[in-house]
C-alpha positions in Angstrom: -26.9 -63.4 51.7 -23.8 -65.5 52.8 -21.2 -66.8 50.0 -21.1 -70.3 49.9 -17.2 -70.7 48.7 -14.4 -71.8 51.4 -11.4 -70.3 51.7 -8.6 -70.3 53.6 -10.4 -67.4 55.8 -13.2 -69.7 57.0 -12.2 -70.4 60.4 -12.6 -66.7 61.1 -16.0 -67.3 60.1 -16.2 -64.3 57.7 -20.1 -64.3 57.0 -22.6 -62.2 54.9 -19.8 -61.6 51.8 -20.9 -60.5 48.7 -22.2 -63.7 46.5 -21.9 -61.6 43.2 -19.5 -58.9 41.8 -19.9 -57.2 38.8 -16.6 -57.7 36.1 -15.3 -54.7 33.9 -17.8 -55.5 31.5 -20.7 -55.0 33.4 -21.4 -58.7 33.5 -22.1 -60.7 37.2 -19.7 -63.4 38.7 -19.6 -65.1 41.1 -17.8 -64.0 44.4 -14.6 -66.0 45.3 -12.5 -64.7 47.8 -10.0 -67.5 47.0 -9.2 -65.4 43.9 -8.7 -62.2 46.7 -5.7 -64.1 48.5 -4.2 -65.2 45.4 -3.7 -62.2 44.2 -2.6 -60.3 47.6 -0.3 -63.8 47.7 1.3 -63.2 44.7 1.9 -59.3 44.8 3.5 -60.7 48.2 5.8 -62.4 46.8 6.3 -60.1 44.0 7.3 -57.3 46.3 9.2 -59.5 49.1 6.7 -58.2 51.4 5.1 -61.3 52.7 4.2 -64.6 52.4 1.0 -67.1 52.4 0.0 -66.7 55.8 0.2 -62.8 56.0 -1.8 -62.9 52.8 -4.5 -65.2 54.4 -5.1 -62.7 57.6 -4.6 -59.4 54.8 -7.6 -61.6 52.9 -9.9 -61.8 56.2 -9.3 -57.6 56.7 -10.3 -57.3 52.9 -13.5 -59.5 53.5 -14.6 -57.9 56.6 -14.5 -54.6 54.7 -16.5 -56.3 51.9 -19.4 -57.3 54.3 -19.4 -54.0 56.1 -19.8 -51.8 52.6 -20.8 -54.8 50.0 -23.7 -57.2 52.2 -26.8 -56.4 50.2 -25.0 -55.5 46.9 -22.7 -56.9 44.1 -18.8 -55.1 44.4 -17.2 -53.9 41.3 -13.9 -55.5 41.1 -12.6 -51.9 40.7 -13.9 -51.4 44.6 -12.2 -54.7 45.5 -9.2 -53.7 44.4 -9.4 -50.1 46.0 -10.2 -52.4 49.2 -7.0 -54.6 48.7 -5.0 -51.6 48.0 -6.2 -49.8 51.2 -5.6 -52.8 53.4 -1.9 -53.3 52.3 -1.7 -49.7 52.9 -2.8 -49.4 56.5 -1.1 -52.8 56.8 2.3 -51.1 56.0 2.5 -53.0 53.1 3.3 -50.1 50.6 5.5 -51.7 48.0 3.3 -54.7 47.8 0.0 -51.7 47.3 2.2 -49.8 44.6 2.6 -53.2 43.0 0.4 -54.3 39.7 0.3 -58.2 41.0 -2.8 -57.4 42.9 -4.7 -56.0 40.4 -4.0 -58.2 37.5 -5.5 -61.2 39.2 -8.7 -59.4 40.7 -9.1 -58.1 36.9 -9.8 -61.5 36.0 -12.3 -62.2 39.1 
């Protein structure tokens, strides 16, 4: 299954994504990474930490995580957001992971 939806990632031909994730409520959406890198943009800029283009290549680790783990199935958005959080982490990005920017947006996936 490969997502349809561009995003700023595309040119590092991120393939085999999750097409579906499964909201709060138990309910399926559809999967847009757009949505991913504007919230990892905005916690960015909320903590000072970065900026658009750092939040793009922060997007294409968080999506290459998603196809390894999510391929064949639908993602919560709470294992997104563990994914984001992880990423910033090992991306030394800890203010911007202790931040509630990234998690607000995701929520609403």
């Amino acid at each position: 299954m490969q997502a349809e939806n561009t995003t700023p990632t595309d040119a590092l031909s991120v393939t085999n994504l999750p097409t579906t994730v499964i909201k709060r409520d138990g309910r399926q959406a559809r999967f847009d990474s757009a949505k991913i890198t504007s919230a990892i943009l905005r916690a960015g800029h909320a903590s000072g930490e970065f900026g658009e283009e750092e939040a793009r290549l922060l997007t294409a680790q968080v999506l290459k995580v998603l196809r390894h783990r999510h391929a064949d199935t639908a993602p919560e958005i709470e294992q997104i957001q563990d994914v984001v959080e992880q990423v910033l982490i090992s991306s030394n990005h800890h203010r911007t992971a202790r931040s509630e920017e990234h998690t607000s947006e995701l929520q609403s996936h």
